[in-house]
Kinemage of the C-alpha trace (Angstrom):
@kinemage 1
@onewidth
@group {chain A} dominant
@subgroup {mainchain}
@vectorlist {calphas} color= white
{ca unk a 1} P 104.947 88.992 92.389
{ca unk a 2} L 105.240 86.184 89.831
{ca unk a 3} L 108.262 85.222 90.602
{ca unk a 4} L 110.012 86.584 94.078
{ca unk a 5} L 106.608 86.859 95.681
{ca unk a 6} L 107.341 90.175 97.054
{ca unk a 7} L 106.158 93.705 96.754
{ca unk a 8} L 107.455 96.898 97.414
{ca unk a 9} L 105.636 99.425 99.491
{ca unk a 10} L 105.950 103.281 100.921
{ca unk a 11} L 103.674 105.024 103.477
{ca unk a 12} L 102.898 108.795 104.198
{ca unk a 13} L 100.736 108.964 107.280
{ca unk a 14} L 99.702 112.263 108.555
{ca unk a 15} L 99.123 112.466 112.063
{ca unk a 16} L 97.294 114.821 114.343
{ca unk a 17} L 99.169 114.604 117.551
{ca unk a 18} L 96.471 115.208 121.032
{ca unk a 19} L 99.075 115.205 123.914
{ca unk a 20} L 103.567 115.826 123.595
{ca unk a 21} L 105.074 112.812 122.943
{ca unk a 22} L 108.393 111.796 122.096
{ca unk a 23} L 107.283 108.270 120.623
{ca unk a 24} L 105.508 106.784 117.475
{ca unk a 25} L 104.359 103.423 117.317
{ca unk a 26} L 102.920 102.040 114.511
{ca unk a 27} L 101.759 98.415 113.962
{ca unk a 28} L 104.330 96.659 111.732
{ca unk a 29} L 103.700 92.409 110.679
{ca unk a 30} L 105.931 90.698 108.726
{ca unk a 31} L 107.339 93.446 106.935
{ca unk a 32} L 111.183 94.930 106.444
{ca unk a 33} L 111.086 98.676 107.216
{ca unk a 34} L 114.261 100.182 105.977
{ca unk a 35} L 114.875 102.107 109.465
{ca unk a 36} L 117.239 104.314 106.956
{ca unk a 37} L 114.270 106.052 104.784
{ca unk a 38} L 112.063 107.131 108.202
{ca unk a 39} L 111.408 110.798 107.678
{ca unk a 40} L 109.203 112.465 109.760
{ca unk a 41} L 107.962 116.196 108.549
{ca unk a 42} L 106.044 118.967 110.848
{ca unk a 43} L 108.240 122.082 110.496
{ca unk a 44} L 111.294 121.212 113.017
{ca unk a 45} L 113.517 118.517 112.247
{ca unk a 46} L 112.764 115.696 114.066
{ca unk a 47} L 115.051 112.447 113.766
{ca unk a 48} L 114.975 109.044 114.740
{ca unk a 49} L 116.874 108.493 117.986
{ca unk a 50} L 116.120 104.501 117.926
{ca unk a 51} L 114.227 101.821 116.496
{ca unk a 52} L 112.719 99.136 118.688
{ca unk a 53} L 110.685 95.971 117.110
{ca unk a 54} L 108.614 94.097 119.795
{ca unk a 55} L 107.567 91.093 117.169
{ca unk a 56} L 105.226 89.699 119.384
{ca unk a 57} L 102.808 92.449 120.222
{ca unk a 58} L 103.815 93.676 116.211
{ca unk a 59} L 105.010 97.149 117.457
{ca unk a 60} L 107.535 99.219 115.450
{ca unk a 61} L 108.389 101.708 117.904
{ca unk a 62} L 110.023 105.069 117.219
{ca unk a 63} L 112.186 107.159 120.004
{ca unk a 64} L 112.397 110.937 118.454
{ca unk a 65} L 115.224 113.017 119.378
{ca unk a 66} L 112.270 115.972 120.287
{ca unk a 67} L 108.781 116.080 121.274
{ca unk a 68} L 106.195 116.435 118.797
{ca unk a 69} L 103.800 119.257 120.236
{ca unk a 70} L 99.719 118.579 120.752
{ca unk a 71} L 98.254 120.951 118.609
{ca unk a 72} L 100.352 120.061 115.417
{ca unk a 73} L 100.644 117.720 113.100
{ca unk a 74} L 103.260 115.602 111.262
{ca unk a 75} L 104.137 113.067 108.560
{ca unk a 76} L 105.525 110.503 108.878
{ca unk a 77} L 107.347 108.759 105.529
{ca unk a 78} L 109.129 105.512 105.108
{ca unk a 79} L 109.876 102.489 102.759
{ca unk a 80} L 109.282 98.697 103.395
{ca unk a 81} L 109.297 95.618 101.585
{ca unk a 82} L 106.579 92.778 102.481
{ca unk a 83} L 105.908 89.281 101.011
{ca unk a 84} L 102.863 87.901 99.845
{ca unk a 85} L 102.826 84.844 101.635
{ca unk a 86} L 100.072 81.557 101.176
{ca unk a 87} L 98.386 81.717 104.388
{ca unk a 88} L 95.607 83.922 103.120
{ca unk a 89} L 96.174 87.033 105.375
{ca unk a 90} L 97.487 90.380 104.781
{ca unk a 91} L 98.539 90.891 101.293
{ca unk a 92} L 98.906 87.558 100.513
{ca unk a 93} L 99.185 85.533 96.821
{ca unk a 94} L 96.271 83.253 95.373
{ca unk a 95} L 96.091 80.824 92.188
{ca unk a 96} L 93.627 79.236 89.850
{ca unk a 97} L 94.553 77.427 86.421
{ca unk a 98} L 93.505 78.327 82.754
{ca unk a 99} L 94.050 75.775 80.373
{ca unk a 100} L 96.368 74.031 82.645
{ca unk a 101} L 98.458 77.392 83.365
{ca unk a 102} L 98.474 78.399 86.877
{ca unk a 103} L 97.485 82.139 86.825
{ca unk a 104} L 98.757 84.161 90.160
{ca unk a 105} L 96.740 86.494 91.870
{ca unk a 106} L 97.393 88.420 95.255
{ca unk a 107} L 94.459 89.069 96.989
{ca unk a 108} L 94.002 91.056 100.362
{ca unk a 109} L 92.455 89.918 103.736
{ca unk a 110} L 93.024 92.111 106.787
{ca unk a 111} L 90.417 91.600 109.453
{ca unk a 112} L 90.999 91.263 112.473
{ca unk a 113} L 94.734 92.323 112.720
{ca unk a 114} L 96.454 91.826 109.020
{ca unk a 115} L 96.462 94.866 108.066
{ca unk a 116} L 100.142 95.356 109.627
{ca unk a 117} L 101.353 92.935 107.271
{ca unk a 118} L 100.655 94.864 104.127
{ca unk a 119} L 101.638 98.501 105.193
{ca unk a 120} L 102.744 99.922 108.655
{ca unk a 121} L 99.925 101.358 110.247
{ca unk a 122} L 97.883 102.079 113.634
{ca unk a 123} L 96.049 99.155 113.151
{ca unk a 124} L 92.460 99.362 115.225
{ca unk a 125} L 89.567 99.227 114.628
{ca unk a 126} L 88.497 102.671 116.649
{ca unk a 127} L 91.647 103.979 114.614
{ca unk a 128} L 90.359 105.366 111.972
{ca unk a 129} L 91.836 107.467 108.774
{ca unk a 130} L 90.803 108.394 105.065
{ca unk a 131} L 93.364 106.622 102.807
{ca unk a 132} L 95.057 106.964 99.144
{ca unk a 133} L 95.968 103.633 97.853
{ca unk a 134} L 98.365 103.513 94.978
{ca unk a 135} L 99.225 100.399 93.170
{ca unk a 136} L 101.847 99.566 90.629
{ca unk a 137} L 100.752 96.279 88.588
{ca unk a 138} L 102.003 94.453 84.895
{ca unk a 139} L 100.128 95.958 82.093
{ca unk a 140} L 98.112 92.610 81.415
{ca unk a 141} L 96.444 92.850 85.108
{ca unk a 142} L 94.268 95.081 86.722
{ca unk a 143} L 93.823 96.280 90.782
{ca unk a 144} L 90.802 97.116 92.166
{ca unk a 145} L 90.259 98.915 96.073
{ca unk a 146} L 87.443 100.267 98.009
{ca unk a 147} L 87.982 103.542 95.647
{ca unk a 148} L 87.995 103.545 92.119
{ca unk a 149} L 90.894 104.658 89.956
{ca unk a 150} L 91.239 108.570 89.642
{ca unk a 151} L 94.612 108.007 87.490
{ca unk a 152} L 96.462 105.545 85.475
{ca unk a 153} L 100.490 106.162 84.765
{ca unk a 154} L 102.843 104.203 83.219
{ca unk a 155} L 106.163 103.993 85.067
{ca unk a 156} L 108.866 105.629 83.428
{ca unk a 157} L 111.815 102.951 84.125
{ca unk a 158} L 109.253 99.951 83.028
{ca unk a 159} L 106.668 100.302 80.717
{ca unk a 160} L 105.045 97.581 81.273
{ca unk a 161} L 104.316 98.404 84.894
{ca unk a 162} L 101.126 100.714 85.457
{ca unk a 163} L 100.433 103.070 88.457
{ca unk a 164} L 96.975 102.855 89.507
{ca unk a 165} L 95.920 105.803 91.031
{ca unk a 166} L 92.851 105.590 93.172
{ca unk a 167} L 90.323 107.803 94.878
{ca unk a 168} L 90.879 109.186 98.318
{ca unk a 169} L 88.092 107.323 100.879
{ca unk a 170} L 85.389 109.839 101.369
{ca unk a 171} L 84.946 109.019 105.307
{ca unk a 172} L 87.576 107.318 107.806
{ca unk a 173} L 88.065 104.134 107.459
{ca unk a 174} L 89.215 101.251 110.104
{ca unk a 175} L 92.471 99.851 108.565
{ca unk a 176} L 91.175 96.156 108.711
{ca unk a 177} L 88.159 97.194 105.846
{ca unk a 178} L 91.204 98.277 103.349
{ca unk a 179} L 91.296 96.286 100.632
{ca unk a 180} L 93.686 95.473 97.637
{ca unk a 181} L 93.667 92.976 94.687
{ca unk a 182} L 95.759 92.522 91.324
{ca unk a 183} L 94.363 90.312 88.873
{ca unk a 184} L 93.532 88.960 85.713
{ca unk a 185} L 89.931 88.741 86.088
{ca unk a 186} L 86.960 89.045 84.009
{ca unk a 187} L 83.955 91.118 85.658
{ca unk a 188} L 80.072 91.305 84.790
{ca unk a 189} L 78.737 94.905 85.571
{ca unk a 190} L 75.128 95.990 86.348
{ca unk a 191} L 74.004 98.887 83.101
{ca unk a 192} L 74.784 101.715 85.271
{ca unk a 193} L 78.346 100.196 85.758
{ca unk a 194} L 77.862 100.334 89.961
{ca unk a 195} L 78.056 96.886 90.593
{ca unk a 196} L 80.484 94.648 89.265
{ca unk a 197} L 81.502 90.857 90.302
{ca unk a 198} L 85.132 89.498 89.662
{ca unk a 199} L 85.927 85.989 89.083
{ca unk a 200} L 88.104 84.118 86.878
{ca unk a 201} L 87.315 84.490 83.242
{ca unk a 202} L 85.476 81.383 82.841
{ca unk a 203} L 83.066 81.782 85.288
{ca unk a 204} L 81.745 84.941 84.254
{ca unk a 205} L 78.150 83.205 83.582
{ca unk a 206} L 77.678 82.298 87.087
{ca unk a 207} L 77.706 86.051 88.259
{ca unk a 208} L 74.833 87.513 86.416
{ca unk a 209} L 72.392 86.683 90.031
{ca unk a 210} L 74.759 88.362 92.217
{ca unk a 211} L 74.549 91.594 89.412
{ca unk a 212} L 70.711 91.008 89.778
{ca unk a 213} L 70.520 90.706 92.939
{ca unk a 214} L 72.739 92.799 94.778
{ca unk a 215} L 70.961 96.492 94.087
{ca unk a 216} L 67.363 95.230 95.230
{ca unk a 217} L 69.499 94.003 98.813
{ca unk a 218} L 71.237 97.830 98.735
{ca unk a 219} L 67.955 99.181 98.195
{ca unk a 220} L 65.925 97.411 101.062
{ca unk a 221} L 68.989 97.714 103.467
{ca unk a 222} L 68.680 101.689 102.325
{ca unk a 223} L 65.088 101.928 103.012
{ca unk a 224} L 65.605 100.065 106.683
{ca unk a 225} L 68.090 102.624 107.821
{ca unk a 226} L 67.007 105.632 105.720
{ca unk a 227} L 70.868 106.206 105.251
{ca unk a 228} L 72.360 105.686 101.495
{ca unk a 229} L 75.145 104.084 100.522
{ca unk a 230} L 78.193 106.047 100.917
{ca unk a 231} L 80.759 105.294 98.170
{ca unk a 232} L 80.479 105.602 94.236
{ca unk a 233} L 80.887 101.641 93.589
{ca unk a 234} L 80.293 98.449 94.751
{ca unk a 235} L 82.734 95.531 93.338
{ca unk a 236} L 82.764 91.788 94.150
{ca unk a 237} L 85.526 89.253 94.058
{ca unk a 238} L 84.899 85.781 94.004
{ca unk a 239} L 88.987 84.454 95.204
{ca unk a 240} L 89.906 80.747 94.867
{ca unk a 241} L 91.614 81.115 97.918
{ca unk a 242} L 89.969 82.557 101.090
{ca unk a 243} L 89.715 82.206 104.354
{ca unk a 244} L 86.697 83.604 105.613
{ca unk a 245} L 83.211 83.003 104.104
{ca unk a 246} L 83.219 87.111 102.659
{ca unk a 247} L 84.733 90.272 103.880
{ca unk a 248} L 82.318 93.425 104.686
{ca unk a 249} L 85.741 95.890 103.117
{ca unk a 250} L 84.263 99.024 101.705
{ca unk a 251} L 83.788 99.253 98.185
{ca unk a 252} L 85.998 95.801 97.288
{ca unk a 253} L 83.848 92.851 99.399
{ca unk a 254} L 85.360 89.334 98.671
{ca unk a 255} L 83.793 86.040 99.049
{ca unk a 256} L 84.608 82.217 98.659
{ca unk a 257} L 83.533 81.340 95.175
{ca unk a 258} L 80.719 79.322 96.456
{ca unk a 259} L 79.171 81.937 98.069
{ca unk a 260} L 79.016 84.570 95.363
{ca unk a 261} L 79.098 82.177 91.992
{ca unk a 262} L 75.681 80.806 90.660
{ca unk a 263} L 75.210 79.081 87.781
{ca unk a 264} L 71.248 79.362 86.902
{ca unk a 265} L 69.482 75.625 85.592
{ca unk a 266} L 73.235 74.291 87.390
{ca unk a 267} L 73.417 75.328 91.287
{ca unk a 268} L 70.575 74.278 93.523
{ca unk a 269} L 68.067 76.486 94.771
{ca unk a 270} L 69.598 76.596 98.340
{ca unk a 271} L 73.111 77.706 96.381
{ca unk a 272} L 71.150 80.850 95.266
{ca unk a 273} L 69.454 81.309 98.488
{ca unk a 274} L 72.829 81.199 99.984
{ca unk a 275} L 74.388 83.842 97.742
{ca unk a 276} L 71.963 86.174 98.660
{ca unk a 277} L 71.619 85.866 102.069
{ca unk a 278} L 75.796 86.042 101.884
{ca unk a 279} L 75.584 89.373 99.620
{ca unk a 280} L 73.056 90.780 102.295
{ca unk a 281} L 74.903 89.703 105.207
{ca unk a 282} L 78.154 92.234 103.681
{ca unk a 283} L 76.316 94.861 102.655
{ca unk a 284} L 74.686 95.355 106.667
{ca unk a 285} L 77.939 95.703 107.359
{ca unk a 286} L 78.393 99.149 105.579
{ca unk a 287} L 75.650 100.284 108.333
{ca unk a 288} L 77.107 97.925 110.944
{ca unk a 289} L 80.535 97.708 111.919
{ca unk a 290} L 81.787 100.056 108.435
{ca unk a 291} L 80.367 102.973 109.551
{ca unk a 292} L 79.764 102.160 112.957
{ca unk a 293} L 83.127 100.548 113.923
{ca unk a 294} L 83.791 99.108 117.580
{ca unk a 295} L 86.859 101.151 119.088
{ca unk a 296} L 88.399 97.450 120.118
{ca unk a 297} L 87.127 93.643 118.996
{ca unk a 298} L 85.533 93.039 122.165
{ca unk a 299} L 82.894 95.193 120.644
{ca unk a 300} L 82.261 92.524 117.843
{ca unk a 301} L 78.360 92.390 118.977
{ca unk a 302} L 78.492 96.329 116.863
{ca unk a 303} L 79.210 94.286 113.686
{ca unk a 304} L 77.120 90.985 113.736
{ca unk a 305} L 74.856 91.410 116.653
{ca unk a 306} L 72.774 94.712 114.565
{ca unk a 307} L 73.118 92.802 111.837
{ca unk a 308} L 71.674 89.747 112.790
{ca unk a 309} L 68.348 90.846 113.587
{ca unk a 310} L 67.833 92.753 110.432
């Protein structure tokens, strides 16, 4: 990433296929598909008859030389290189300096329609699927998802390249709340190790009230729709670059600094008052709009409209 700002990526997307069809189209932003390394698996052999790229509408369309048959189901393979770009979308990079170094950092952002430009994917919201993330990083950063890691390897050509391994999402998941970052960041956990915030080393002091206060916000948003919590973690990010004020994604929700960093006898009173009503704001979204998704954004009142009134 350091230094060509570009990552390598491969998808395996299993598909349950309703009706016959003869086409797959994915969502594709951004990205170079080799159109060579398509493979498509379901017991027949099924090839690629032609490729079509409609760049405006972001659809990588595929014309099989055979129907694929309701009832079954396929997978669909293929390799693709993307770019982590500055805009602060998709998979895109991030900075901060130490000590007068610039430290790199890419950090992810896919609501509404980003997603596309980290993987190929059906990417809608009422399009949901349980994913496996995999991430190969330097051995002096860490990555972090919505999961957390089930497996670490060490890659056999570089060893200074890692393979983080991380747990299959327990419940589908729109592809927009998928979330990725690589890092050298510090984090401050709660005791039982559930919550932790991420920020740059140095401000590890002003994340102790977001530790504090985060599980009394789970707790009350628990008791007000008598539904738990659904995955085994909760990690924060505070990135130095970001577009949005915070992200709801499962598991992995990022903020602006601001709006996540405290520093106590430092920050005013309505800084801390902001955090929390920020931290509470993303966590009604695991009720609303996480696992109650709108099939298309014209549904947005699903995500903020519940939420507001809570």
């Amino acid at each position: 990433m350091e230094t060509t700002f570009q990552f390598e990526g491969r998808v395996d997307i299993l598909i349950n296929v309703t009706e016959n069809t003869d086409r797959i189209t994915l969502h594709a932003d951004d990205l170079d598909i080799d159109d060579e390394t398509i493979h498509i698996q379901g017991g027949t052999e099924v090839s690629v008859v032609t490729v079509t790229r409609d760049t405006i509408r972001h659809f990588y369309d595929l014309k099989l030389n055979q129907e694929l048959l309701a009832g079954r189901s396929y997978r669909i393979l293929l390799f693709y290189k993307g770019y982590h770009r500055e805009d602060m979308a998709g998979f895109y990079r991030s900075y901060y300096y130490k000590n007068a170094e610039k430290r790199w950092l890419a950090s992810s952002q896919f609501q509404p329609t980003s997603a596309r430009r980290a993987f190929p994917c059906f990417d809608e919201p009422g399009l949901k699927a349980k994913f496996r993330v995999t991430i190969g990083r330097t051995n002096d950063t860490h990555a972090l998802s919505n999961m957390p890691v089930q497996s670490t390897t060490i890659d056999e050509l570089e060893p200074n390249i890692e393979w983080d391994n991380f747990q299959e999402t327990p419940m589908p998941i729109s592809t927009y709340l998928i979330a990725f970052i690589v890092s050298d960041f510090a984090n401050l956990s709660s005791s039982d190790g559930f919550y932790s915030t991420w920020q740059r080393a140095d401000a590890i002091s002003q994340a102790q009230y977001s530790i504090d206060v985060s599980p009394l916000i789970m707790k009350s948003l628990e008791n007000f729709t008598e539904l738990d919590y659904f995955l085994p973690k909760m990690d924060q990010v505070a990135v130095p670059d970001f577009s949005a004020g915070a992200m709801e994604n499962w598991g992995l929700v990022t903020y602006r600094e601001q709006y996540i960093l405290h520093e106590e006898g430092v920050s005013t009173s309505i800084n801390k008052q902001n955090v929390a009503t920020i931290i509470a704001h993303e966590f009604a979204h695991k009720w609303f709009g996480n696992l109650v998704s709108p099939t298309w954004w014209r549904y947005t009142w699903l995500n903020e409209g519940y939420r507001k009134i809570l």
